[in-house]
N, C-alpha and C positions, 0 to 999 in steps of 0.2 A: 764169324765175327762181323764183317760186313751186311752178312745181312741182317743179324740184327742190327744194328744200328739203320740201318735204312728202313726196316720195318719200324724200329723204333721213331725213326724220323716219319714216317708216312701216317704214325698214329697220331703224333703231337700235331702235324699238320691236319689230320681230319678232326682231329678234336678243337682243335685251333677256330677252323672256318667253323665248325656245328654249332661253339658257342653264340656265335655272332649269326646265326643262321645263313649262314652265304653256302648259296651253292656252286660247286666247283664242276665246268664242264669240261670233261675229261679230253673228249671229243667232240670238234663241232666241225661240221662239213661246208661251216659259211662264216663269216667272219661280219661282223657288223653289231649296227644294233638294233635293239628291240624297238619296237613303234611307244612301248609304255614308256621305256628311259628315255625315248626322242620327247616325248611331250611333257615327263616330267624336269628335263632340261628347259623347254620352250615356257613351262607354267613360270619355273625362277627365273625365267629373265625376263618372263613380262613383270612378274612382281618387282622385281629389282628398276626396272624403269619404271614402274607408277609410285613408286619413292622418289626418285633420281628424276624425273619430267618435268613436275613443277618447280622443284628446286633451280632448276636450268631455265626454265622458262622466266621466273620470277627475277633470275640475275640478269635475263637479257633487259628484260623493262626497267630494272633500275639502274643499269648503264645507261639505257636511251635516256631515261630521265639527269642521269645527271650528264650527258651530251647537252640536252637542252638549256636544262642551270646555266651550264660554261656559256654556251653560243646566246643566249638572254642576257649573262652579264656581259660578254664582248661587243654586244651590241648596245647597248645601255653606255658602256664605256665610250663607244664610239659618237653617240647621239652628242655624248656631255663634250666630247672633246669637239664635235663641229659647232655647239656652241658657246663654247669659248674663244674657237677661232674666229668665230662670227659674229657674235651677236643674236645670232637670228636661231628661231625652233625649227627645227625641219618640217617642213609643209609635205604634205601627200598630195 
């Protein structure tokens, strides 16, 4: 009885992976990976960052830009309030 059912289980398992075409190593006398999963790992994450690159890139420059807005109007504000308290435009 046992062993069927573990036969029976061992068939549903190879039928299982053959559909899907995966092969199962029974035995392997090394443990790692292959040079082709290594680089088809390496190809998705270079794809994934030349999506993700300029998107990042493109949000640094419009923070800088609006650092500059703020710091052009506090400066601007600053000009108007020395000459209110003065009278006078600011000379260079």
């Amino acid at each position: 009885m046992v062993r069927n059912v573990n036969r029976k289980a061992a068939q549903f398992k190879a039928s299982f992976y053959s559909c899907f075409s995966i092969r199962i190593r029974q035995s392997r006398s090394h443990a790692g990976f292959t040079f082709i999963e290594l680089l088809v790992v390496m190809v998705i994450i270079a794809l994934l960052l030349s999506i993700v690159a300029p998107r990042y890139f493109n949000s640094i420059d419009k923070a800088k830009e609006a650092v500059l807005r703020q710091d052009l109007g506090m400066l601007r504000d600053a000009i108007d309030q020395f000459y209110s308290d003065t009278g006078n435009i600011l000379s260079v």
